[in-house]
OpenMM code with the backbone's topology and positions (N, CA, C; nanometers):
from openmm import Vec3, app, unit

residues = "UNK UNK UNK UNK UNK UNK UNK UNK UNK UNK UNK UNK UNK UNK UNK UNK UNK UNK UNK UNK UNK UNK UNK UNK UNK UNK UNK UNK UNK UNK UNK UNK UNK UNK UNK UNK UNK UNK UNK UNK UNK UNK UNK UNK UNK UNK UNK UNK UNK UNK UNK UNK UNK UNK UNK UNK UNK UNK UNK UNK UNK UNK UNK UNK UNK UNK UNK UNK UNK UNK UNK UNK UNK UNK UNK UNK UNK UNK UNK UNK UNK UNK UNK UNK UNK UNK UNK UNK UNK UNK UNK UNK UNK UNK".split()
positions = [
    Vec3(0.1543, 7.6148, -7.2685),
    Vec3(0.1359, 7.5158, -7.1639),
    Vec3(0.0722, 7.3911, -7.2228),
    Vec3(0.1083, 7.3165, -7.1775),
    Vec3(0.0396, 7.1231, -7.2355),
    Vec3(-0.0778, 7.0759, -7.1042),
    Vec3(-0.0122, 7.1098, -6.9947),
    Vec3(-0.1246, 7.0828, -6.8865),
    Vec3(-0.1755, 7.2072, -6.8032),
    Vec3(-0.3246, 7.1910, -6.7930),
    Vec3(-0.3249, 7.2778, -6.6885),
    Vec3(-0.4137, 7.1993, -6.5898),
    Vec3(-0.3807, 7.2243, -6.4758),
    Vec3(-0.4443, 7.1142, -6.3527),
    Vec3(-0.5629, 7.2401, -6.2853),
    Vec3(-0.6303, 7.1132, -6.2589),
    Vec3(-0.7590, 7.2363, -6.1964),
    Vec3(-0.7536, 7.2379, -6.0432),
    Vec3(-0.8367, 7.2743, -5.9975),
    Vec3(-0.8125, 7.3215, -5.8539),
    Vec3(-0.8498, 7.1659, -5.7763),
    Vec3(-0.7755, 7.1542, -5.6442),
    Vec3(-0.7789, 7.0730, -5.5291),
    Vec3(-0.7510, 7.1329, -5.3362),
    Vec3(-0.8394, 7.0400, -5.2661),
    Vec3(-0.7847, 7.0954, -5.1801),
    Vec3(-0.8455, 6.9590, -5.0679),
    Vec3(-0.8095, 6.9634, -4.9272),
    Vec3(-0.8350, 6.8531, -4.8553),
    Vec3(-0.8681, 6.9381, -4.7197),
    Vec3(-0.9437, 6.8432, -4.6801),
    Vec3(-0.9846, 6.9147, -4.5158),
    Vec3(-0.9166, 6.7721, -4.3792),
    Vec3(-0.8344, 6.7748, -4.3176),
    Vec3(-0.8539, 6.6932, -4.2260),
    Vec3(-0.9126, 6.7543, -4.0771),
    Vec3(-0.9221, 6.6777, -4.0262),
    Vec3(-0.9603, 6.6606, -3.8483),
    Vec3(-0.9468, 6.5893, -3.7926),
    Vec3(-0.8898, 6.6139, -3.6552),
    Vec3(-0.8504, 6.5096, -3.5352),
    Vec3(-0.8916, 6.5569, -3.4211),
    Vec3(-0.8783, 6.4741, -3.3045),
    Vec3(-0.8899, 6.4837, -3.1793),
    Vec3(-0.7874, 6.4414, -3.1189),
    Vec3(-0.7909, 6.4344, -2.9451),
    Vec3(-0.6774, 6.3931, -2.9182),
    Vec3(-0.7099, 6.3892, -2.7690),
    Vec3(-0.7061, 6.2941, -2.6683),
    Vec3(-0.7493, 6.3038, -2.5713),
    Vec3(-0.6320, 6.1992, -2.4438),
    Vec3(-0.6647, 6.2528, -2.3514),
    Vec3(-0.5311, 6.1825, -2.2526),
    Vec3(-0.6061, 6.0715, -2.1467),
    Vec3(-0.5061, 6.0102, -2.1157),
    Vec3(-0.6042, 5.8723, -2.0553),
    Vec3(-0.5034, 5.8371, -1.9903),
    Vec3(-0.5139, 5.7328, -1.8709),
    Vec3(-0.4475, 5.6711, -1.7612),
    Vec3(-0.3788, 5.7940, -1.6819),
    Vec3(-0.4189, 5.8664, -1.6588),
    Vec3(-0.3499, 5.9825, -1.5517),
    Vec3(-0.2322, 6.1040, -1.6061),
    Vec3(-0.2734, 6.0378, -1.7770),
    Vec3(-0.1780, 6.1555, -1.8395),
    Vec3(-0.0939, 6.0555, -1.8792),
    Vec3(-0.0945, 5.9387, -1.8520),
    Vec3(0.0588, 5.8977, -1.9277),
    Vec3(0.0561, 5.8333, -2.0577),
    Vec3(-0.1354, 5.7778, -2.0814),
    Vec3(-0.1663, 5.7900, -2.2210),
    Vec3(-0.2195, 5.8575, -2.3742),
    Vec3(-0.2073, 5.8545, -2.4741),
    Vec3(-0.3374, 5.9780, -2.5388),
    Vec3(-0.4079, 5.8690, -2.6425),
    Vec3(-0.4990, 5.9214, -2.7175),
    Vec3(-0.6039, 5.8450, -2.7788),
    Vec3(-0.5998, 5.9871, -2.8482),
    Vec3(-0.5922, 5.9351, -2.9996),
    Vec3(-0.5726, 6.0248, -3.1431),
    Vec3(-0.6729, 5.9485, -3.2483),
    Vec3(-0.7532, 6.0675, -3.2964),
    Vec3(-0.8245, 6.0331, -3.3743),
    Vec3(-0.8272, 6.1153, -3.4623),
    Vec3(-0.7696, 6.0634, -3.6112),
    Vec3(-0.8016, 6.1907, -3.7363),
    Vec3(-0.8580, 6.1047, -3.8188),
    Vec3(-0.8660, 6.1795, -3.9331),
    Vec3(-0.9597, 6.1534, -4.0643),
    Vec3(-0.9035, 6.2475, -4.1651),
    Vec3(-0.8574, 6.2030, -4.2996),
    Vec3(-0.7746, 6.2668, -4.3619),
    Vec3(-0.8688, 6.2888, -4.4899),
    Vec3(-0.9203, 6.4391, -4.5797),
    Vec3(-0.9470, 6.4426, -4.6669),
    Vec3(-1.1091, 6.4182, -4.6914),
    Vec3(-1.1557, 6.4736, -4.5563),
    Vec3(-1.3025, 6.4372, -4.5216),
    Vec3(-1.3923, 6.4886, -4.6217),
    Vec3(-1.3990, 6.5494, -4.7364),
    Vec3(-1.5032, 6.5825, -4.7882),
    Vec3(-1.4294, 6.5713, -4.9359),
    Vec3(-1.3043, 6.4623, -4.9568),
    Vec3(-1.3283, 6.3679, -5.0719),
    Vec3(-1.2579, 6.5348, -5.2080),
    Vec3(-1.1806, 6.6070, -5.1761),
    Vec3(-1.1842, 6.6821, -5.2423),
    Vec3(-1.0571, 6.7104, -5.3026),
    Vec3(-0.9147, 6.6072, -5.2618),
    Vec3(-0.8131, 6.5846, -5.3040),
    Vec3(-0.7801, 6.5228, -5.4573),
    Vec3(-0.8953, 6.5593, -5.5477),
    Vec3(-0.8903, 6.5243, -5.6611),
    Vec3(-0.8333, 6.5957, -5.7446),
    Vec3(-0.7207, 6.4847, -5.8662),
    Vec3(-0.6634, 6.5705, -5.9440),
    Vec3(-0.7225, 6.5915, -6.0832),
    Vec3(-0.7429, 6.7044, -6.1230),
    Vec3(-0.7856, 6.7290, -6.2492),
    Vec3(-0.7382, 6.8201, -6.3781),
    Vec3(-0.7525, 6.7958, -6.4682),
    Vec3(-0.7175, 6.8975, -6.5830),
    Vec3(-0.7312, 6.8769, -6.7379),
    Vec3(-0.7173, 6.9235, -6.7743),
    Vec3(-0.6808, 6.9486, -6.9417),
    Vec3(-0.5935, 6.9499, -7.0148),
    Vec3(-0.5800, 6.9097, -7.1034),
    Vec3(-0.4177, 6.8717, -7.1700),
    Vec3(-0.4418, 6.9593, -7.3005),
    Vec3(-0.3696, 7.0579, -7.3431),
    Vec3(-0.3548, 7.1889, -7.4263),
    Vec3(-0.2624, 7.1006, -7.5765),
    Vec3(-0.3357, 7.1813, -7.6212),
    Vec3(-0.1816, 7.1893, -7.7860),
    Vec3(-0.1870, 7.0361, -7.8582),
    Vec3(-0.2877, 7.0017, -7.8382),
    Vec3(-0.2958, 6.8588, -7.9584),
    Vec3(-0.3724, 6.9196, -8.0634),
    Vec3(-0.3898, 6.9261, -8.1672),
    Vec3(-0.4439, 6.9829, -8.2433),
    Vec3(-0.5908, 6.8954, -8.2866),
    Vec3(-0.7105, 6.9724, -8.3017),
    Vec3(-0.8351, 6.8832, -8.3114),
    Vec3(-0.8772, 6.8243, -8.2205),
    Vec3(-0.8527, 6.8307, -8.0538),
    Vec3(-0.8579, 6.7835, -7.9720),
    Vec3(-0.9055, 6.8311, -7.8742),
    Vec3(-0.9825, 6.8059, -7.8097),
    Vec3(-1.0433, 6.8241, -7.6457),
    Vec3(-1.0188, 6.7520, -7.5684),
    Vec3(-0.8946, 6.7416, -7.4743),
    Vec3(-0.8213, 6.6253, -7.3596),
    Vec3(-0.8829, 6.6942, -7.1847),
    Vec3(-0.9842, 6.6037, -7.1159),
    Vec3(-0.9763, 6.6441, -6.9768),
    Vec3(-0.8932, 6.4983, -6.9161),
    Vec3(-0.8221, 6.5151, -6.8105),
    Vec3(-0.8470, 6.3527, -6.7288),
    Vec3(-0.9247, 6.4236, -6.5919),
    Vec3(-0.8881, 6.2848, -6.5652),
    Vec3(-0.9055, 6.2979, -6.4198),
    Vec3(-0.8059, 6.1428, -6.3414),
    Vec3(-0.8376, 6.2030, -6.1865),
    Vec3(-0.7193, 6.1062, -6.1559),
    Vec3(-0.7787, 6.0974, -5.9796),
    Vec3(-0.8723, 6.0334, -5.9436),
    Vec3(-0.9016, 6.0130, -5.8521),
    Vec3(-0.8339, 5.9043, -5.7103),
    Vec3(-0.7205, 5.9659, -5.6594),
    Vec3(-0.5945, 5.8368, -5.5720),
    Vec3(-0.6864, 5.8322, -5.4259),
    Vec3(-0.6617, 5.7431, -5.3498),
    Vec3(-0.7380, 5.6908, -5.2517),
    Vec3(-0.6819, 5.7918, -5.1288),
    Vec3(-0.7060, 5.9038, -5.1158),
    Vec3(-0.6857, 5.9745, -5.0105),
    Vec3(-0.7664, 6.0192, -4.8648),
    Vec3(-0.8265, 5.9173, -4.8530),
    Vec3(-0.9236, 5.9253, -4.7381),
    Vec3(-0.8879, 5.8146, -4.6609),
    Vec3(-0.8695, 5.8887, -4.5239),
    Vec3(-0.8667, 5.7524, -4.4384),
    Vec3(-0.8734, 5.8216, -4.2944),
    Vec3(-0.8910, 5.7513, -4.1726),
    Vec3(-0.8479, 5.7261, -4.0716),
    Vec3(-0.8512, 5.6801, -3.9864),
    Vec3(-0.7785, 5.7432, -3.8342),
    Vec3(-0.6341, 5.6057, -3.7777),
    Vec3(-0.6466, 5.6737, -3.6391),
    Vec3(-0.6562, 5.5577, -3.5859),
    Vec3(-0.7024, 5.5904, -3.4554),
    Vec3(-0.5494, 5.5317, -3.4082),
    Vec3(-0.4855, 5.5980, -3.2837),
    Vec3(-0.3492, 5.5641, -3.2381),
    Vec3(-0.3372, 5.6026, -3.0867),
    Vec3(-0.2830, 5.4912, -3.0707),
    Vec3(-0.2701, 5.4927, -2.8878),
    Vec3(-0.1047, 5.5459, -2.8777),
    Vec3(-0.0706, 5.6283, -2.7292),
    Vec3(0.0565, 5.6529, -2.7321),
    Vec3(0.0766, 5.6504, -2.5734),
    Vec3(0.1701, 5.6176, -2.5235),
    Vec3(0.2144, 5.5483, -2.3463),
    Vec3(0.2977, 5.5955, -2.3538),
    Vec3(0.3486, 5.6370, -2.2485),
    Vec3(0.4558, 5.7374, -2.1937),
    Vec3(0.5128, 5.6669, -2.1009),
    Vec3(0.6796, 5.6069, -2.0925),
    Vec3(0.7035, 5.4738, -2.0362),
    Vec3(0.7083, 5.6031, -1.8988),
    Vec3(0.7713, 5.7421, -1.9253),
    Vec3(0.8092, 5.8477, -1.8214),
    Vec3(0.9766, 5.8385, -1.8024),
    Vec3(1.0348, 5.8238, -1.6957),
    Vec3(1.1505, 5.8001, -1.6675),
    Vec3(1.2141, 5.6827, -1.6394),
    Vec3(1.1206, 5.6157, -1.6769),
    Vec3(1.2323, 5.4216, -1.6043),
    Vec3(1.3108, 5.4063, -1.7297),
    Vec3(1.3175, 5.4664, -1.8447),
    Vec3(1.4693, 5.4123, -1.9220),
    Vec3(1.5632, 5.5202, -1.9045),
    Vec3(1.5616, 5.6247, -1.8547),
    Vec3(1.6543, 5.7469, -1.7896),
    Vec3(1.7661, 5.6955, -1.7204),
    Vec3(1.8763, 5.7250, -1.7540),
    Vec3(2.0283, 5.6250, -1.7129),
    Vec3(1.9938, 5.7094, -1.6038),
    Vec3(2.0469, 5.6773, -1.4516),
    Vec3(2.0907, 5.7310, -1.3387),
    Vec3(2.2160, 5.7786, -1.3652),
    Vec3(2.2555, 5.8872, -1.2782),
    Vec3(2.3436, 5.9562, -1.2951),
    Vec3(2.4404, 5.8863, -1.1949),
    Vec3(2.5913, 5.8648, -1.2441),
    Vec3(2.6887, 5.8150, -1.2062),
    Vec3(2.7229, 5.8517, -1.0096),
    Vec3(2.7457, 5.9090, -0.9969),
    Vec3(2.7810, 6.0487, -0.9206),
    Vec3(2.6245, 6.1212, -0.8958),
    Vec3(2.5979, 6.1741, -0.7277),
    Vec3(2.5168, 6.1740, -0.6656),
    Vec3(2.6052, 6.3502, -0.6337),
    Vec3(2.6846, 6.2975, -0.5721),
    Vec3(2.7908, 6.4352, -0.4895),
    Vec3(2.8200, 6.5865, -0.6138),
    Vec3(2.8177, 6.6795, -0.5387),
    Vec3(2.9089, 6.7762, -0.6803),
    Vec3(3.0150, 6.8017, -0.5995),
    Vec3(3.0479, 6.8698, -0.7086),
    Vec3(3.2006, 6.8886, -0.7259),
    Vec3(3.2398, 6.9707, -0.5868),
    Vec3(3.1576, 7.0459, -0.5058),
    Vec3(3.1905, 7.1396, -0.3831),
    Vec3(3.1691, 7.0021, -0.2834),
    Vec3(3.0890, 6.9338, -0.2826),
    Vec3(3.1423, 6.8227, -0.1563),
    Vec3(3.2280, 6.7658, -0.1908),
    Vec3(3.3053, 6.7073, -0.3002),
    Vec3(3.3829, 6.6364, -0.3203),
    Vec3(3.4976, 6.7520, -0.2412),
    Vec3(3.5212, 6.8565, -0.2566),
    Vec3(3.6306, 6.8905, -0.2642),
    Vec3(3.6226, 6.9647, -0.0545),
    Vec3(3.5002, 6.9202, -0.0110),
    Vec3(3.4587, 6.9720, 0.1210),
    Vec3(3.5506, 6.7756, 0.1695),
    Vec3(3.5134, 6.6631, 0.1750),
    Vec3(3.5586, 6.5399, 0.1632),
    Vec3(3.7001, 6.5839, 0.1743),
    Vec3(3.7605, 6.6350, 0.0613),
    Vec3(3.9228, 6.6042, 0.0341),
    Vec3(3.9833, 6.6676, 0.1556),
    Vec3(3.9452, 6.8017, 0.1526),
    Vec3(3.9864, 6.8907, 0.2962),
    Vec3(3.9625, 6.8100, 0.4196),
    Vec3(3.9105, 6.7855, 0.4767),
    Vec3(3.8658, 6.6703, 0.5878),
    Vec3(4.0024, 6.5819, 0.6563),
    Vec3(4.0006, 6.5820, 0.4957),
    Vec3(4.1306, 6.4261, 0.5351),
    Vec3(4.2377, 6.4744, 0.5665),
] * unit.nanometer
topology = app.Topology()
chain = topology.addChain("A")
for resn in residues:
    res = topology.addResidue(resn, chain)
    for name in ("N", "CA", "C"):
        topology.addAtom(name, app.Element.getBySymbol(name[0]), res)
C-alpha cells in the first residue's frame, strides 16, 4: 500500500419546524459540528522516509431555509366535471 488514510467521521443536526398554519417550515442544520471531517494519513514505500499529510477542506457550515407550500392553485382543473355514467344517463334522455 502507498497510502493509508486515517480515520474520519462528521456529526450533523437539524431542526425543522412548521409555520403559517402548516403551509410553511423553517429548517435549521449545521453540518460537521464537531470539526471531525478531517482527512489524514501516511504515505508508505519511499524509502528513508516518514510521509504524514493532512488535508483539512472547509466542511462546516449552516443554512437556515424557508419552504411555502403554494398547495393547490397551480393544480390544472379537470376538464370534465361529469363521469362517464351521467354522460351516458344524458344520452338516454334524449
Amino acid at each position: 500500500m502507498v497510502f493509508v488514510l486515517g480515520a474520519r467521521g462528521a456529526v450533523n443536526i437539524g431542526v425543522k419546524t412548521k409555520i403559517m398554519e402548516g403551509k410553511g417550515s423553517l429548517r435549521f442544520s449545521v453540518n460537521d459540528v464537531f470539526y471531525g471531517n478531517i482527512n489524514t494519513g501516511t504515505i508508505n514505500n519511499l524509502k528513508l522516509t516518514d510521509a504524514n499529510w493532512v488535508n483539512k477542506p472547509d466542511t462546516r457550515y449552516a443554512a437556515l431555509t424557508f419552504t411555502y407550500s403554494f398547495g393547490n392553485a397551480f393544480k390544472p382543473k379537470n376538464q370534465y366535471d361529469a363521469t362517464g355514467a351521467d354522460s351516458e344517463k344524458n344520452r338516454v334522455k334524449d
